[in-house]
PAPA-329815 format. One record per atom (N, C-alpha, C): x, y, z; atom name; chain. Coordinates in Angstrom, 1 decimal. Example, Ala and Ser with C-alpha at 12.3 -4.5 7.8 and 13.67 -1.06 7.14 Angstrom:
% PAPA-329815
+--------+--------+--------+------+-------+
|     px |     py |     pz | name | chain |
+--------+--------+--------+------+-------+
|   13.2 |   -5.7 |    7.8 |    N |     A |
|   12.3 |   -4.5 |    7.8 |   CA |     A |
|   13.2 |   -3.3 |    7.8 |    C |     A |
|   12.8 |   -2.2 |    7.1 |    N |     A |
|   13.7 |   -1.1 |    7.1 |   CA |     A |
|   12.9 |    0.0 |    7.9 |    C |     A |
+--------+--------+--------+------+-------+
END
This chain:
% PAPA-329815
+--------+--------+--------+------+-------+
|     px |     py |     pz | name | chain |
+--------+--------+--------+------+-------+
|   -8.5 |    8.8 |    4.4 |    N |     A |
|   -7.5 |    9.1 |    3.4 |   CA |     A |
|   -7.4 |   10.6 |    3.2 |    C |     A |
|   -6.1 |   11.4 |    2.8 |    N |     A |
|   -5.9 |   12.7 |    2.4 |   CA |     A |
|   -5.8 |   12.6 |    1.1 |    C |     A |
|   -6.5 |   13.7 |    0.6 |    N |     A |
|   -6.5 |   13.7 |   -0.7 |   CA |     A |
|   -4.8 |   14.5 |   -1.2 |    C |     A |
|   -4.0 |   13.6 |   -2.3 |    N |     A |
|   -2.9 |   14.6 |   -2.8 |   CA |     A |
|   -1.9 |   13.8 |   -1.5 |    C |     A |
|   -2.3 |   12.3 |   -0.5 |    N |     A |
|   -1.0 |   11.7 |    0.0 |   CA |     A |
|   -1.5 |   10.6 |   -0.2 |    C |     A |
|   -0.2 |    9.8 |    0.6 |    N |     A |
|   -0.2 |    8.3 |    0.1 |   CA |     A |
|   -0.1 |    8.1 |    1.7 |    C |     A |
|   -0.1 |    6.4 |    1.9 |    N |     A |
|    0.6 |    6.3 |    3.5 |   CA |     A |
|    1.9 |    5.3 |    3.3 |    C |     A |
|    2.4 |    6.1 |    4.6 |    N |     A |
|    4.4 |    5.6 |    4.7 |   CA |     A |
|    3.8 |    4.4 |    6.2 |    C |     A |
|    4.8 |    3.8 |    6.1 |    N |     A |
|    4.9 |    2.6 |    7.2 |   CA |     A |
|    6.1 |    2.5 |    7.6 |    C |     A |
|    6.3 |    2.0 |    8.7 |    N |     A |
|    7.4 |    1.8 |    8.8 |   CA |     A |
|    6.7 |    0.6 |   10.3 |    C |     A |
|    7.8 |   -0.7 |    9.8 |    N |     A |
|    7.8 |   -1.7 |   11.1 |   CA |     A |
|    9.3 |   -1.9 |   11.6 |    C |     A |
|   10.0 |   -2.3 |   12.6 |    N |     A |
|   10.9 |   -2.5 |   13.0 |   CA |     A |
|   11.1 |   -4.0 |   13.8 |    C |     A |
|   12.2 |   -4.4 |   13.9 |    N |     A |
|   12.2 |   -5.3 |   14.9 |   CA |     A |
|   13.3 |   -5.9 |   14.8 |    C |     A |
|   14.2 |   -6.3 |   16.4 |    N |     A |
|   15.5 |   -7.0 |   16.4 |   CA |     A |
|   15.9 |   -8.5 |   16.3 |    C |     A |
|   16.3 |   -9.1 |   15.2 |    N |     A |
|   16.6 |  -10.6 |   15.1 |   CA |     A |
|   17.1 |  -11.4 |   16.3 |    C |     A |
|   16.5 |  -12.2 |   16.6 |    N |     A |
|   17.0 |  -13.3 |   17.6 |   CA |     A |
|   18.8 |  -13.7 |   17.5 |    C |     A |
|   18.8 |  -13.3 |   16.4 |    N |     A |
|   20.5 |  -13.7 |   16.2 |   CA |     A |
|   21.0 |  -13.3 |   15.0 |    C |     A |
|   22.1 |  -13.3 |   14.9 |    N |     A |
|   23.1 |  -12.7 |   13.5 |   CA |     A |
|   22.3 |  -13.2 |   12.4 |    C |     A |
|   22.6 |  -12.7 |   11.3 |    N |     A |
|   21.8 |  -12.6 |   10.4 |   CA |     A |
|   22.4 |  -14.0 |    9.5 |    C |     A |
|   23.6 |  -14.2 |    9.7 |    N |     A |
|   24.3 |  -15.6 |    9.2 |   CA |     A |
|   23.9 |  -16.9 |   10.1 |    C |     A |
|   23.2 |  -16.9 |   11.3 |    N |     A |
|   22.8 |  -18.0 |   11.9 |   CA |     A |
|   22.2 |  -18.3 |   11.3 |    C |     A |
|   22.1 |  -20.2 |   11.8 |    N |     A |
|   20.8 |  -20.5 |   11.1 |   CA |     A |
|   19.0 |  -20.6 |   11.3 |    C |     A |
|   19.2 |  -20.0 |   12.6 |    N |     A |
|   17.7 |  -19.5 |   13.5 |   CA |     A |
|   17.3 |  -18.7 |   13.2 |    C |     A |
|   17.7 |  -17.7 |   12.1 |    N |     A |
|   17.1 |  -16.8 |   11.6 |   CA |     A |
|   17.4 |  -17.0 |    9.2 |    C |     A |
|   17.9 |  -17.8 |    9.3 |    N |     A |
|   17.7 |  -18.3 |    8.0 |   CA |     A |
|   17.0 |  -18.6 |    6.9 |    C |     A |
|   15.9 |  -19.0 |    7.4 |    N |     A |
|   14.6 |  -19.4 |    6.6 |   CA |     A |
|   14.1 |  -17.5 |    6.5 |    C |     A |
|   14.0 |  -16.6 |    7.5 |    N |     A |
|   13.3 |  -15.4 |    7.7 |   CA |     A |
|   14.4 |  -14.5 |    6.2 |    C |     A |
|   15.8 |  -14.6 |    6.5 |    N |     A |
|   16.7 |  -14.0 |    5.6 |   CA |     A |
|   16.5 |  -14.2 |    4.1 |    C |     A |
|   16.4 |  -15.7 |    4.1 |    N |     A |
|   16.1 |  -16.3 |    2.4 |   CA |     A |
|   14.9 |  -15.9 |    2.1 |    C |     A |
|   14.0 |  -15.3 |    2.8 |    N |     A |
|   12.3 |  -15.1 |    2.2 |   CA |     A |
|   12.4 |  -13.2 |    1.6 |    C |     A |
|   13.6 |  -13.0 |    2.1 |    N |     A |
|   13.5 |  -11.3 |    2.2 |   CA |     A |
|   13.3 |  -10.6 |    0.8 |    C |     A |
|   14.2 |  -11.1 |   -0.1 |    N |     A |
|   14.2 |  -10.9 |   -1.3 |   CA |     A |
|   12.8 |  -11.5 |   -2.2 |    C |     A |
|   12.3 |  -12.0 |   -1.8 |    N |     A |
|   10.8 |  -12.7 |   -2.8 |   CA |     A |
|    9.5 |  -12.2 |   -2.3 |    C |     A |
|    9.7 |  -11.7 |   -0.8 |    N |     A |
|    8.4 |  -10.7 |    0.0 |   CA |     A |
|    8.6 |   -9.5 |   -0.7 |    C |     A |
|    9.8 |   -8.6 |   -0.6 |    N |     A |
|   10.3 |   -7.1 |   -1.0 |   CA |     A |
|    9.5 |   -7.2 |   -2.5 |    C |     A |
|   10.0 |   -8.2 |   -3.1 |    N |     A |
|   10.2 |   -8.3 |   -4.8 |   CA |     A |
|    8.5 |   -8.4 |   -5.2 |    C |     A |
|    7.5 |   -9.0 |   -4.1 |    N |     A |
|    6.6 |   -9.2 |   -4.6 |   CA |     A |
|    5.6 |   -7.4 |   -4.0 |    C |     A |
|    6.2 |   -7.2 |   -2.6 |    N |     A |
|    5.7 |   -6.1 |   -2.0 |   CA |     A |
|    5.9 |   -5.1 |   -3.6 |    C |     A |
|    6.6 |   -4.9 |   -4.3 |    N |     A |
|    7.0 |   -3.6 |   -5.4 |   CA |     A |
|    6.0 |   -4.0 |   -6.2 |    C |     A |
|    5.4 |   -5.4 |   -6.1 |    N |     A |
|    4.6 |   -5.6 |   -7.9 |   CA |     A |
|    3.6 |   -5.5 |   -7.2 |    C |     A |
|    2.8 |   -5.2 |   -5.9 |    N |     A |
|    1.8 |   -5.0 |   -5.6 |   CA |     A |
|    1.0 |   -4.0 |   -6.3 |    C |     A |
|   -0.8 |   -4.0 |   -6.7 |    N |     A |
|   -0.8 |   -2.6 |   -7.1 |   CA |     A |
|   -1.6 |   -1.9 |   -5.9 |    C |     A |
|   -1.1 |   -1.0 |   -5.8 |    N |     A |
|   -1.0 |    0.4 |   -5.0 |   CA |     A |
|    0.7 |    0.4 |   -4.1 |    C |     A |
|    1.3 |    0.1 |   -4.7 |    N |     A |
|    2.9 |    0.1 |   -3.9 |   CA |     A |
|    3.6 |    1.6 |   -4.6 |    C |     A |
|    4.2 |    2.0 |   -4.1 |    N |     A |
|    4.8 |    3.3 |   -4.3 |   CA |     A |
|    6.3 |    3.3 |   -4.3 |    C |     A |
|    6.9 |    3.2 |   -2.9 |    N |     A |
|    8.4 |    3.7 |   -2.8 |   CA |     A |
|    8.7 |    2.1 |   -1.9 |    C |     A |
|    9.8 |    2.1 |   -1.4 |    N |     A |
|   10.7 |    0.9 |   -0.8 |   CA |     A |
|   11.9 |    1.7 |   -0.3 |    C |     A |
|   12.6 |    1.6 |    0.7 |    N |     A |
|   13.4 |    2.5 |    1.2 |   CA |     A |
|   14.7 |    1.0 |    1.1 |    C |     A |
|   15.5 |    2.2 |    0.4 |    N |     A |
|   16.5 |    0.8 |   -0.4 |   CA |     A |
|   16.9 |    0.0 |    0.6 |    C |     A |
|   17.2 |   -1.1 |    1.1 |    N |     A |
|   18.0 |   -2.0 |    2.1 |   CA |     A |
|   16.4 |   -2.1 |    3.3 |    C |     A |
|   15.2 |   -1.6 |    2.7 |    N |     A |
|   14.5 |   -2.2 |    4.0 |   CA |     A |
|   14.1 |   -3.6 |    3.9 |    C |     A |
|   14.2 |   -4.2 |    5.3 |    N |     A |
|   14.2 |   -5.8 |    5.9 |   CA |     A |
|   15.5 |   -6.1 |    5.8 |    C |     A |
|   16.7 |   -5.5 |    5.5 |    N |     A |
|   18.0 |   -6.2 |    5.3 |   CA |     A |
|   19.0 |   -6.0 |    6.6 |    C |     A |
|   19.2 |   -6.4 |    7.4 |    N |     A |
|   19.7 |   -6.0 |    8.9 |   CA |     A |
|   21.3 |   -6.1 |    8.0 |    C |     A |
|   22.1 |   -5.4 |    8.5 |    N |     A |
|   23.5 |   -6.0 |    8.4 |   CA |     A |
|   24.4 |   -5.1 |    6.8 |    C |     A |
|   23.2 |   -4.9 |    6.1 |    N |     A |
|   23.9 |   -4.9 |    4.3 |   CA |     A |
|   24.6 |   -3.8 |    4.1 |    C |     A |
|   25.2 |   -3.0 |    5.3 |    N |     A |
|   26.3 |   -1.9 |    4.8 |   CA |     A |
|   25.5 |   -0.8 |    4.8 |    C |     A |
|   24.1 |   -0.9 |    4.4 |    N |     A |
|   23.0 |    0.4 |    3.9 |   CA |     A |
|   22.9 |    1.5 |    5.2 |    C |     A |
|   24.1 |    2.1 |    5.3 |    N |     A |
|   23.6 |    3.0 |    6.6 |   CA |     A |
|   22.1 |    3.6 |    6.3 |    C |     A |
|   21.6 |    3.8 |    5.6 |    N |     A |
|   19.9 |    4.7 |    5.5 |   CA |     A |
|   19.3 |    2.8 |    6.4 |    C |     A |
|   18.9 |    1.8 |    6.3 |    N |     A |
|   18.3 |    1.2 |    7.1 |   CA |     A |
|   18.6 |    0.5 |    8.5 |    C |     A |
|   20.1 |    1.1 |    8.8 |    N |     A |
|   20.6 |    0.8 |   10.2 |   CA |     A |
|   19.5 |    1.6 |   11.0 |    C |     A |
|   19.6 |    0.6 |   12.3 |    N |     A |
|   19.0 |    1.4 |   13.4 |   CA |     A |
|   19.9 |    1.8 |   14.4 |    C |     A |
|   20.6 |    2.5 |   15.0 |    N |     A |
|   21.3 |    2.4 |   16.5 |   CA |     A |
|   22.6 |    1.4 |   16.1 |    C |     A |
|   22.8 |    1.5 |   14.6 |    N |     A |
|   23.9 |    1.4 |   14.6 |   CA |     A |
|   23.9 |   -0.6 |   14.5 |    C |     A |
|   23.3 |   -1.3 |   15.1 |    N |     A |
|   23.0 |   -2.5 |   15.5 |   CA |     A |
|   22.8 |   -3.3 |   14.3 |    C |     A |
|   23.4 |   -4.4 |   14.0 |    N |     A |
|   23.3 |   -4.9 |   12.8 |   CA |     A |
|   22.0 |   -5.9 |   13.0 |    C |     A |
|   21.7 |   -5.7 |   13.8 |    N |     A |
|   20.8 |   -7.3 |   13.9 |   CA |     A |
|   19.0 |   -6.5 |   14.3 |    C |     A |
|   19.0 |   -5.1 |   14.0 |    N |     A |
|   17.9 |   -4.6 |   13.6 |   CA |     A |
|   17.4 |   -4.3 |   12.1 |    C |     A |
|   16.0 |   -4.4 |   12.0 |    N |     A |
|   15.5 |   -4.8 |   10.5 |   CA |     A |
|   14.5 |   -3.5 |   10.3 |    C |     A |
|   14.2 |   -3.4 |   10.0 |    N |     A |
|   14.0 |   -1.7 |    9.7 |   CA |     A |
|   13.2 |   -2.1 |    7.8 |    C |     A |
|   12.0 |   -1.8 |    8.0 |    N |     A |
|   10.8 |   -1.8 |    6.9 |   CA |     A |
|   10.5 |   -0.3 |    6.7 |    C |     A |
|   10.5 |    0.4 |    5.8 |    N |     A |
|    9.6 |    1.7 |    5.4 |   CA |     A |
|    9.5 |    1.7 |    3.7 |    C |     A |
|    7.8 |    1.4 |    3.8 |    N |     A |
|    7.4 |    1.5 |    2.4 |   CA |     A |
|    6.2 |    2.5 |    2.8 |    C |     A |
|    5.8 |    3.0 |    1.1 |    N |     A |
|    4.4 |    4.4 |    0.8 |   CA |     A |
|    3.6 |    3.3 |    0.0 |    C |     A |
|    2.5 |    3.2 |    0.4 |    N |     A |
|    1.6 |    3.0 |   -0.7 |   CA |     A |
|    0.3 |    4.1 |   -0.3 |    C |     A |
|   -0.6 |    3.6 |   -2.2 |    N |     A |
|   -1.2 |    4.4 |   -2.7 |   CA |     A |
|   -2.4 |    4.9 |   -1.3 |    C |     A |
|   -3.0 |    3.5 |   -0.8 |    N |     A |
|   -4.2 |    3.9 |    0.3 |   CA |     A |
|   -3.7 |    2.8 |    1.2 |    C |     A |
|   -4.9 |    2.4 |    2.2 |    N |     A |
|   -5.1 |    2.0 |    3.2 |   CA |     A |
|   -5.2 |    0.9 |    2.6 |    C |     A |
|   -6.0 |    0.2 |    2.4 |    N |     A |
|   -6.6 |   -1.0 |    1.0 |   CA |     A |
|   -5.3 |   -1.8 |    0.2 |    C |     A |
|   -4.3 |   -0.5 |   -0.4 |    N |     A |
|   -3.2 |   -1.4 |   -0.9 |   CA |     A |
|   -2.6 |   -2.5 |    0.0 |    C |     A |
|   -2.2 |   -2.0 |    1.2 |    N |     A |
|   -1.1 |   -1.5 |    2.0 |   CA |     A |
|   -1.9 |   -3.2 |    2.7 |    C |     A |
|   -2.6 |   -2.8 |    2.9 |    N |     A |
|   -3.7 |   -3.6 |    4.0 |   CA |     A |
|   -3.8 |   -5.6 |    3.2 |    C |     A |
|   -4.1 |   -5.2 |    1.8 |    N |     A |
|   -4.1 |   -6.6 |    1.0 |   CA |     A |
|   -2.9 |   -7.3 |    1.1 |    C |     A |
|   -1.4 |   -6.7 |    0.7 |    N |     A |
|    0.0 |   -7.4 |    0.6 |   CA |     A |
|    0.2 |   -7.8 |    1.9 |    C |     A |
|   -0.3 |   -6.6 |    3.6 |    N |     A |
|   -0.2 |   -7.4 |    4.9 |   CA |     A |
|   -1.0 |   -8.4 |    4.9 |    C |     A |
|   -2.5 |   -8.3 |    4.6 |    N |     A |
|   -2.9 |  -10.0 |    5.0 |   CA |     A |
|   -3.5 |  -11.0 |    4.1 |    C |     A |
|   -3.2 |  -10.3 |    3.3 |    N |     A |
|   -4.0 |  -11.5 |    2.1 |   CA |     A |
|   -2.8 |  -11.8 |    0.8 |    C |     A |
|   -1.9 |  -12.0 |    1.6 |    N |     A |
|   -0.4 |  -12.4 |    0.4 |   CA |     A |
|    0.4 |  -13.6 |    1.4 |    C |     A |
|    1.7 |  -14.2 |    0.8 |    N |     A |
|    2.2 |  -14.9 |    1.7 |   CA |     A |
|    3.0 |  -13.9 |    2.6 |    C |     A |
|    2.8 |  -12.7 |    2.8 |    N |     A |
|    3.7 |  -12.5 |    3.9 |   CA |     A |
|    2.8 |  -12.6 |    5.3 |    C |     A |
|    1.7 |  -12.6 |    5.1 |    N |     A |
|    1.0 |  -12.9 |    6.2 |   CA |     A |
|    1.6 |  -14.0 |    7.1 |    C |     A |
|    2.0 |  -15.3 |    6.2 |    N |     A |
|    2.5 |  -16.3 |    6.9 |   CA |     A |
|    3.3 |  -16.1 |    7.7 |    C |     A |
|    4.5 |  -15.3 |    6.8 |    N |     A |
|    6.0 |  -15.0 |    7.6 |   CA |     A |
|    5.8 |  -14.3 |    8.9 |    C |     A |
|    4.6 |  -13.2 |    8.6 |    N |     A |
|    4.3 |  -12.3 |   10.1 |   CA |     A |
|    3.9 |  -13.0 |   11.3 |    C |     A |
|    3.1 |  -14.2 |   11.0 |    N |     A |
|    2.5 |  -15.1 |   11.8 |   CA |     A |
|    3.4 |  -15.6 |   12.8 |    C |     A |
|    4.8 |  -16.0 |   11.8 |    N |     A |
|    6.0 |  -16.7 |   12.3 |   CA |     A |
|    6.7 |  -15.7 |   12.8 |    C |     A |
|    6.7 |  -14.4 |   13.2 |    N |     A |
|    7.7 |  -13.5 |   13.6 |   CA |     A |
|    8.4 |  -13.6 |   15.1 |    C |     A |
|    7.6 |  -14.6 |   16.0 |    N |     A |
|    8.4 |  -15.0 |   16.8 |   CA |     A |
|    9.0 |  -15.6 |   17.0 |    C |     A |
|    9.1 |  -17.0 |   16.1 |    N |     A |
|   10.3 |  -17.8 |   15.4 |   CA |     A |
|   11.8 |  -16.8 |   15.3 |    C |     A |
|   11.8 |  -15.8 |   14.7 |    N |     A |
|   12.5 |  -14.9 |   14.7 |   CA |     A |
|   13.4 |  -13.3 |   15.1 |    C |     A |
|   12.1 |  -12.7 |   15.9 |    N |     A |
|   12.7 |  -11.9 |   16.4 |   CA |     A |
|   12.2 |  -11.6 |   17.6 |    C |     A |
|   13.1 |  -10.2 |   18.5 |    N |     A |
|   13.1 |  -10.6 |   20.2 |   CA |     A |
|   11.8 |   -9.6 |   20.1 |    C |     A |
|   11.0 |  -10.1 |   20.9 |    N |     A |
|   10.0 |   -8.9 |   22.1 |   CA |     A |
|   10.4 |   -7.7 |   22.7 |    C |     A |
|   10.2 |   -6.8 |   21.6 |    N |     A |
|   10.8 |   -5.7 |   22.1 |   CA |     A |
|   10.0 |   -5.1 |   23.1 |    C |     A |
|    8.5 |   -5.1 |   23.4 |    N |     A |
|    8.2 |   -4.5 |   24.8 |   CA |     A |
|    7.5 |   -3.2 |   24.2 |    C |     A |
|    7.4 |   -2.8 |   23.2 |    N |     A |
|    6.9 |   -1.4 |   22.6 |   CA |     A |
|    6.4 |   -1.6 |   21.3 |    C |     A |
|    5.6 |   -0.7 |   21.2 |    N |     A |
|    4.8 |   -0.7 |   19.5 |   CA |     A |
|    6.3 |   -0.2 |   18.7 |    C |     A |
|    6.1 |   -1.3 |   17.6 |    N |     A |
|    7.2 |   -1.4 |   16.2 |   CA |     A |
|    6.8 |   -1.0 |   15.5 |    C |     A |
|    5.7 |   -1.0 |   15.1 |    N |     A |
|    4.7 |   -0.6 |   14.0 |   CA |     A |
|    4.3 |    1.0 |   14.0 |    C |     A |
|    4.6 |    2.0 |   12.7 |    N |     A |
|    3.6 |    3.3 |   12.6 |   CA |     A |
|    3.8 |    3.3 |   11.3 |    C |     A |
|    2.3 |    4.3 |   11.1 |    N |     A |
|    1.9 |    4.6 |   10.2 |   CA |     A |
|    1.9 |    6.6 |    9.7 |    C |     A |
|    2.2 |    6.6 |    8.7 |    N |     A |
|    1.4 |    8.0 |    8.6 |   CA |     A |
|    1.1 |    8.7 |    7.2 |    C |     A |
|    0.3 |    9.9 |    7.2 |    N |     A |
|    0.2 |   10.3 |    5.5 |   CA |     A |
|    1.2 |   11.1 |    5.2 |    C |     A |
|    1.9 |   10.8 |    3.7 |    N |     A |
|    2.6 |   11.7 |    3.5 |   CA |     A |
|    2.5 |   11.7 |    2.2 |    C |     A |
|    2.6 |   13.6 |    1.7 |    N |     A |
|    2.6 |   13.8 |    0.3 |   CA |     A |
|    2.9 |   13.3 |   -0.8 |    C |     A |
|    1.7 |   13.0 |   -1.7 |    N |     A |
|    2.4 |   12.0 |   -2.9 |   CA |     A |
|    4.0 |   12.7 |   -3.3 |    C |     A |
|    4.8 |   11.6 |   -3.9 |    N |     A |
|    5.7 |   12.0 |   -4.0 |   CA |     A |
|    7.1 |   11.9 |   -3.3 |    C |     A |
|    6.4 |   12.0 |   -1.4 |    N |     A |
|    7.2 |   11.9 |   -0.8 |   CA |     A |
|    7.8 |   10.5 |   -0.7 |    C |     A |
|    9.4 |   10.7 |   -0.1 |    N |     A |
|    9.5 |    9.6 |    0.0 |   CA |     A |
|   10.4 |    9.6 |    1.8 |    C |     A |
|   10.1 |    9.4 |    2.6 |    N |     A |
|   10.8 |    9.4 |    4.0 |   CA |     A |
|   11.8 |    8.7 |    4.4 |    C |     A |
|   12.3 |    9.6 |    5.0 |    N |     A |
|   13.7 |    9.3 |    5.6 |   CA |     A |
|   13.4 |    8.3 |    6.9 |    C |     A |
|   14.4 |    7.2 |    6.9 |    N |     A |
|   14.2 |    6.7 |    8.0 |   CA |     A |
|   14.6 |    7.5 |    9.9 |    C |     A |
|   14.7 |    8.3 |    9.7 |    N |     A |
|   15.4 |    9.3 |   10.8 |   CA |     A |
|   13.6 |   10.1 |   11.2 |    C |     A |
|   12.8 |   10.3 |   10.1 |    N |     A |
|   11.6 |   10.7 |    9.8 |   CA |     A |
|   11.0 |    9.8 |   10.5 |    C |     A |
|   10.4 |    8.3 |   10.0 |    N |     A |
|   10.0 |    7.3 |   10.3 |   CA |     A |
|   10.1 |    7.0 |   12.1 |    C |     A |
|   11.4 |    7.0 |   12.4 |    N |     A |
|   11.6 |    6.6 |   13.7 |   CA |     A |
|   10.7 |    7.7 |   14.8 |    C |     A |
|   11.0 |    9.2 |   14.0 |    N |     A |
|   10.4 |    9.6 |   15.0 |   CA |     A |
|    8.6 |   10.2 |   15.2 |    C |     A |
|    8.1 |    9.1 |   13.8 |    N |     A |
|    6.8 |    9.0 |   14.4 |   CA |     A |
|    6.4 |    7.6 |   14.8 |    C |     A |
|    7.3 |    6.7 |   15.3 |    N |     A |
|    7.2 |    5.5 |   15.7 |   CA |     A |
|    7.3 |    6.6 |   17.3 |    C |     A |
|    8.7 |    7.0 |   17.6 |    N |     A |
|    8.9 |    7.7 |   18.8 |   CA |     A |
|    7.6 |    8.7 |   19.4 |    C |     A |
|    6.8 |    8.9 |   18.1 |    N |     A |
|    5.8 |   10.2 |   18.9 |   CA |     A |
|    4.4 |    8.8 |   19.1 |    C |     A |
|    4.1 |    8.2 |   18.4 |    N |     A |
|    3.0 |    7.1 |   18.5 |   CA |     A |
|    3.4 |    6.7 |   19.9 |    C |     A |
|    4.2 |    5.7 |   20.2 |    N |     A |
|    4.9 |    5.8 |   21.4 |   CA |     A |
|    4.8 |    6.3 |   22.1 |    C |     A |
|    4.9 |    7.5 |   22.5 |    N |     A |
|    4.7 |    8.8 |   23.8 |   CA |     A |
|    3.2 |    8.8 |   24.0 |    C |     A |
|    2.4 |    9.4 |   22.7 |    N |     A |
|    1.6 |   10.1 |   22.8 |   CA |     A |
|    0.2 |    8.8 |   22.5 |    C |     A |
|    0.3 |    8.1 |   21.9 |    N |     A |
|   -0.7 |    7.2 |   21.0 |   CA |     A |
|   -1.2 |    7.6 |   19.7 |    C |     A |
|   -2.1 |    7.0 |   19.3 |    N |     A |
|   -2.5 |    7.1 |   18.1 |   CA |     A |
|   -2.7 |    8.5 |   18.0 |    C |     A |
|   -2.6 |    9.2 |   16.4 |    N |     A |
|   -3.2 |   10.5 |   15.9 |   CA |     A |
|   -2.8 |   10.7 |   14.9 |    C |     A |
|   -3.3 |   12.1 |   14.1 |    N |     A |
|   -3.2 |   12.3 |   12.8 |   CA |     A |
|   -1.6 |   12.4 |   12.6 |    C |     A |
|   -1.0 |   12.5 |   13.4 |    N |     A |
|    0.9 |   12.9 |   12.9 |   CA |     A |
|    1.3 |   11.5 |   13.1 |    C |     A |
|    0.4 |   10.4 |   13.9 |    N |     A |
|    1.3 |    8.7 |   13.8 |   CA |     A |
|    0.1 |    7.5 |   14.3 |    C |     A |
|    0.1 |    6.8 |   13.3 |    N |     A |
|   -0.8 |    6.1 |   13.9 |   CA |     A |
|   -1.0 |    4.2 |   13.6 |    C |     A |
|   -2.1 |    3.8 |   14.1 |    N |     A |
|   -1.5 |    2.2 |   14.1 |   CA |     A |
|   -2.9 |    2.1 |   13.1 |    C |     A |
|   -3.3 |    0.5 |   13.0 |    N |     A |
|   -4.2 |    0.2 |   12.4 |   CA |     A |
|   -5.6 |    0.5 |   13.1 |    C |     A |
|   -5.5 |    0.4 |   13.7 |    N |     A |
|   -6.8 |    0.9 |   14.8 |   CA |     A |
|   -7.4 |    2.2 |   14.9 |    C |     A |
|   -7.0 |    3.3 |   14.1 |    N |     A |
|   -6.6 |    4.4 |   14.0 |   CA |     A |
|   -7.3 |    4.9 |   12.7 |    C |     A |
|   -6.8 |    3.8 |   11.8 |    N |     A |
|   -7.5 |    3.8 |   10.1 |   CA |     A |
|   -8.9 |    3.5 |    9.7 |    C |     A |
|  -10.1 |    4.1 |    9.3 |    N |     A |
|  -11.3 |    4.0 |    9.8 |   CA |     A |
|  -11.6 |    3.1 |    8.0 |    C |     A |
|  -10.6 |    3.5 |    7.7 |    N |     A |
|  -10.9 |    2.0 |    6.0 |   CA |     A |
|  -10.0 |    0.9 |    5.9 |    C |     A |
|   -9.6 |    0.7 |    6.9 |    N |     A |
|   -8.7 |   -0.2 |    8.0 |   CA |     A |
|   -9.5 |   -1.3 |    8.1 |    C |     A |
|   -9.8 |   -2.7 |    7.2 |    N |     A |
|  -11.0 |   -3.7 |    7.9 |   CA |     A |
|  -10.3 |   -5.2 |    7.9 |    C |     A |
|   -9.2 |   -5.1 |    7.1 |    N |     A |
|   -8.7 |   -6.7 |    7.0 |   CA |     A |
|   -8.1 |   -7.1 |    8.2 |    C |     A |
|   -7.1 |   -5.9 |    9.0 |    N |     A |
|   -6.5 |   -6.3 |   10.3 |   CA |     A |
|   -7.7 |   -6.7 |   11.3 |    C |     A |
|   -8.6 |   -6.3 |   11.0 |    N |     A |
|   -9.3 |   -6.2 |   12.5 |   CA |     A |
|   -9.6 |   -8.0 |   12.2 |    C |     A |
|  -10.1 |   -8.5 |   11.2 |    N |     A |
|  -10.7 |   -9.8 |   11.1 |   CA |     A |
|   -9.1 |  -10.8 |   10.4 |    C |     A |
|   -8.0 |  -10.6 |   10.0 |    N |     A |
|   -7.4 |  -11.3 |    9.6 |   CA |     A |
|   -6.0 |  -10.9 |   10.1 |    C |     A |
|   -5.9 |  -10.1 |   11.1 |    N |     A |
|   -4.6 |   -9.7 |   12.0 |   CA |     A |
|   -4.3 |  -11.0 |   12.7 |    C |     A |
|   -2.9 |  -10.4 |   13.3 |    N |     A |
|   -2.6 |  -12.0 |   14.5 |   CA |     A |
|   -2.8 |  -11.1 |   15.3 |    C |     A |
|   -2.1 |  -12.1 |   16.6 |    N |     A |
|   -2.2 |  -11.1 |   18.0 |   CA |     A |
|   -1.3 |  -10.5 |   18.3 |    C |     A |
|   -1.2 |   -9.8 |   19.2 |    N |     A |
|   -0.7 |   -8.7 |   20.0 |   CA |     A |
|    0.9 |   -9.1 |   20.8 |    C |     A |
|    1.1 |  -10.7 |   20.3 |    N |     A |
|    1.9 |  -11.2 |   20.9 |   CA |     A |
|    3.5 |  -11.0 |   21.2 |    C |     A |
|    4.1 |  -10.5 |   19.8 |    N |     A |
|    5.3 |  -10.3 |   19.5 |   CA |     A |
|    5.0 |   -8.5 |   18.9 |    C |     A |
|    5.4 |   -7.7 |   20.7 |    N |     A |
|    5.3 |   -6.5 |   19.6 |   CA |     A |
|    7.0 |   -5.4 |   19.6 |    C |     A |
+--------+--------+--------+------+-------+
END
């Protein structure tokens, strides 16, 4: 942890289908009660308005323009916060199910990084330390769980590697 930041996240990933089908329905009606509980978490910080909402007009969480990409960027306080709402809440479940729902993109969706309390990041920010993790792999400018050395729930309560 840096003392005087928080860590920003950001996960991404493309829906198997419109957001009005019903193959992705159960994932849509859960969006609002995961987000709503992710803010009452304590150590939660910011929420980048329209993130998990594919479709809602919010050009700040479009990706590529694509309505049927879902686009997550939250700050919390440490590793620890961030780490308990991923696996020891019901969103664990939903994560579990992510293949139910969305396509195998073939590349890491997931980054991580520190940024100054206070901050709050742009998704244009976000993408391009998903874009440098990506290139480069893990490091101090982007990095995955594996990366985080107070990082201990994923390693024993993560899923797999299967939908990335």
């Amino acid at each position: 942890m840096k003392p005087g930041h928080h860590l920003a996240e950001l996960n991404v990933g493309r829906l198997l289908a419109p957001t009005d089908d019903p193959r992705v329905a159960e994932f849509m009606a859960a969006l609002d009660r995961i987000n709503g509980m992710g803010k009452r978490m304590p150590g939660f910080v910011w929420m980048m308005e329209g993130s998990g909402e594919p479709g809602t007009g919010n050009t700040e969480a479009k990706i590529g323009g694509d309505p049927q990409y879902v686009s997550n960027l939250t700050v919390w306080e440490d590793v620890e916060s961030l780490e308990t709402f991923v696996w020891q809440t019901v969103h664990r479940q939903f994560y579990e199910r992510r293949a139910d729902w969305f396509e195998l993109l073939g590349q890491m969706h997931f980054v991580m990084w520190w940024v100054p309390a206070g901050h709050q990041p742009s998704l244009d920010e976000a993408l391009a330390r998903l874009d440098h993790l990506r290139e480069h792999g893990d490091s101090d400018h982007a990095f995955g769980w594996s990366w985080l050395e107070q990082a201990r729930l994923y390693r024993t309560r993560g899923c797999s590697g299967a939908v990335a």
